[in-house]
N, C-alpha and C positions, 0 to 999 in steps of 0.2 A: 238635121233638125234637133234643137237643143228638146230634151223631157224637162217639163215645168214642175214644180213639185207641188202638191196637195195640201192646201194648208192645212193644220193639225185641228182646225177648230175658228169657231166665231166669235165673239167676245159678245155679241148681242143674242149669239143663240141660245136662250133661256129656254127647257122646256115648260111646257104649260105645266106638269105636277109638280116642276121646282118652282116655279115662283106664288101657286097655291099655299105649298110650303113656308114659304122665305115672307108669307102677309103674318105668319105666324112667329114666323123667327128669319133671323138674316139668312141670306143663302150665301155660303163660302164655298167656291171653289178651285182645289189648287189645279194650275194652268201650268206649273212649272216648276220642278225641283230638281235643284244642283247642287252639285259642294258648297255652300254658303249663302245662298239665294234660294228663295222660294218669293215664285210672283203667285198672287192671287185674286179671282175679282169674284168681290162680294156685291149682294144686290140687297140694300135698305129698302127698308117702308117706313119710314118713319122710326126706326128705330134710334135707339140713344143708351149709352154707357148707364147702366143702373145708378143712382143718387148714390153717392157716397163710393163708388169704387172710380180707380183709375189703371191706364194702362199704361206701364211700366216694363219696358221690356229691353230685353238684354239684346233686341238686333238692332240694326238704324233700320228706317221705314221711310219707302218713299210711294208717296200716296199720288194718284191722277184721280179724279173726281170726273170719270168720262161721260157723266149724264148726271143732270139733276144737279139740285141743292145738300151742299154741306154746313155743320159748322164743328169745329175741334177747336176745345178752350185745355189753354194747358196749366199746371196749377201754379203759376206765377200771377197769374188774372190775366195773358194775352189771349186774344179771339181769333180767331182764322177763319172769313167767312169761304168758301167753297162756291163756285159754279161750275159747270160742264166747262173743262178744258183745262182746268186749273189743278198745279199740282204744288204739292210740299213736302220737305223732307224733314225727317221727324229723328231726331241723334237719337242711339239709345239713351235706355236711363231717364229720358224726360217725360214726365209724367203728362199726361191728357188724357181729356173724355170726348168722346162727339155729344157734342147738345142737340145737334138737331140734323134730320136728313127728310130731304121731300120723298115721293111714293110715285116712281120708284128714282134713286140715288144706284149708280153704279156707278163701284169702283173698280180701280186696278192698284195691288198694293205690292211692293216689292219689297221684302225683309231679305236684308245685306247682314251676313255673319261674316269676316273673315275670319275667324279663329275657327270655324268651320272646316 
């Protein structure tokens, strides 16, 4: 008989003081760190990129939107609206904000470094 192995974790198991927390501010948690990769899933409430800042970052980003509503505008003026199931990958260097996430919005975001 083969041992089956445990999974490391639930992606919907939120406990109840983190997502108390996360009505106040996002809840990020890393799920997975490797040489060049780090996956993570965050839980919105509505949360949205502050007026006037963008994220710009030196990894590629590849984003699944596993629950709920998103939207990420990047500074070209293109929209990207977000539903549960839907994912996008985001090159580094390319500037965007999330404008809008339903309550509760969870993601799963994987940041690719090869020079890592």
């Amino acid at each position: 008989m083969t041992k089956q192995r445990s999974p490391d974790g639930n992606l919907f198991s939120i406990p109840a003081s983190s997502l108390e927390l996360s009505a106040q501010g996002e809840l990020t948690d890393v799920l997975m760190r490797r040489e060049g990769v780090v996956v993570e899933r965050i839980v919105s409430h509505g949360h949205v990129t502050p007026p006037g800042e963008w994220y710009d970052q030196a990894d590629d980003e590849w984003v699944l939107l596993v629950k709920g509503e998103a939207e990420i505008t990047f500074d070209d003026g293109t929209c990207c609206r977000l539903q549960g199931g839907d994912h996008l990958m985001i090159a580094a260097g390319r500037r965007h904000r999330v404008t809008f996430t339903s309550s509760p919005a969870v993601w799963l975001a994987v940041f690719i470094n090869p020079n890592i």
